[in-house]
C-alpha positions as CSV (number, residue, x, y, z in Angstrom):
1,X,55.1,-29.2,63.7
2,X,58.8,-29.7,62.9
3,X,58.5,-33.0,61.0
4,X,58.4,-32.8,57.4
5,X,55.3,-32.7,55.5
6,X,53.3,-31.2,58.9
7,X,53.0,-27.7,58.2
8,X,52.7,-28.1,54.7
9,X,49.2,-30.5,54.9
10,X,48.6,-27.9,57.4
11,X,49.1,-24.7,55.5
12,X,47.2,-26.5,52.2
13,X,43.7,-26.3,54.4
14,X,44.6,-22.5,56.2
15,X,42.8,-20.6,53.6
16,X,39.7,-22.1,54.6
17,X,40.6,-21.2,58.4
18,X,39.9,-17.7,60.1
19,X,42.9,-15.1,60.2
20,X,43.7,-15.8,63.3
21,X,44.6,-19.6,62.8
22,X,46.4,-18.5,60.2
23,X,48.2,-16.0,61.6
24,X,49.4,-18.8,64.5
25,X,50.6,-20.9,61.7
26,X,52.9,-18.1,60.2
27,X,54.5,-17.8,64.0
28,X,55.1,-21.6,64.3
29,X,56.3,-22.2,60.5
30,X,58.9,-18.9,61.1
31,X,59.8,-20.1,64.7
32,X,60.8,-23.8,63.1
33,X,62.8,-21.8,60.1
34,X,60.0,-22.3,57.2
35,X,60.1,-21.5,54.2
36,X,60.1,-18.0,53.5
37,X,58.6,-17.9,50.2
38,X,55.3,-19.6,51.8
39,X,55.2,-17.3,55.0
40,X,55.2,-14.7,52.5
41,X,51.9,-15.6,51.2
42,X,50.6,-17.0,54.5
43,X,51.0,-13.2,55.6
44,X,49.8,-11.8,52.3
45,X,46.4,-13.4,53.6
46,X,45.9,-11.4,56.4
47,X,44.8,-8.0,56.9
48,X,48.0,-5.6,58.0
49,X,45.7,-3.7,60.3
50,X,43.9,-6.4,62.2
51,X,45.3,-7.7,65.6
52,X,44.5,-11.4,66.7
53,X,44.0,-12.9,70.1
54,X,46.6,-16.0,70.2
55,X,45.9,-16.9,73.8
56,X,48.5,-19.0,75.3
57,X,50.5,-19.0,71.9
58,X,51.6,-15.1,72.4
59,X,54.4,-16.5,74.6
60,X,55.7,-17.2,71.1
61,X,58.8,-14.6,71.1
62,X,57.8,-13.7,67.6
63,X,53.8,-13.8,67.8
64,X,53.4,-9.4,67.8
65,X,55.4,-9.9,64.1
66,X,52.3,-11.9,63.3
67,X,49.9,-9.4,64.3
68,X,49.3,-10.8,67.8
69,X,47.8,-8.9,70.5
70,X,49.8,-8.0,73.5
71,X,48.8,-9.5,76.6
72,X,48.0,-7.6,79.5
């Protein structure tokens, strides 16, 4: 995900992905130092009050910013 070029292709295709991919996407592109400006609209897709299930990927220590839901 950290090569150049890899989130970007990635991103491009999201919108046509369900929240919660996207949602996973946002965590990995701000936990590799993204772009702010594009996790900016990458959050603007999803819905504030909606919670997603991220599976293994809520170890991510910034996952519950990106509307994860806790694991219990």
């Amino acid at each position: 995900m950290s090569q150049p070029g890899t989130l970007e292709r990635l991103l491009k295709v999201s919108r046509h992905e369900p929240p919660r991919v996207r949602a996973m996407l946002g965590a990995f592109g701000e936990k590799i130092g993204h772009k702010p400006e594009v996790l900016r609209q990458l959050r603007a897709s999803l819905n504030p009050f909606s919670k997603f299930d991220f599976g293994m990927l809520a170890a991510l220590p910034n996952a519950r910013a990106w509307q994860a839901k806790e694991n219990r």
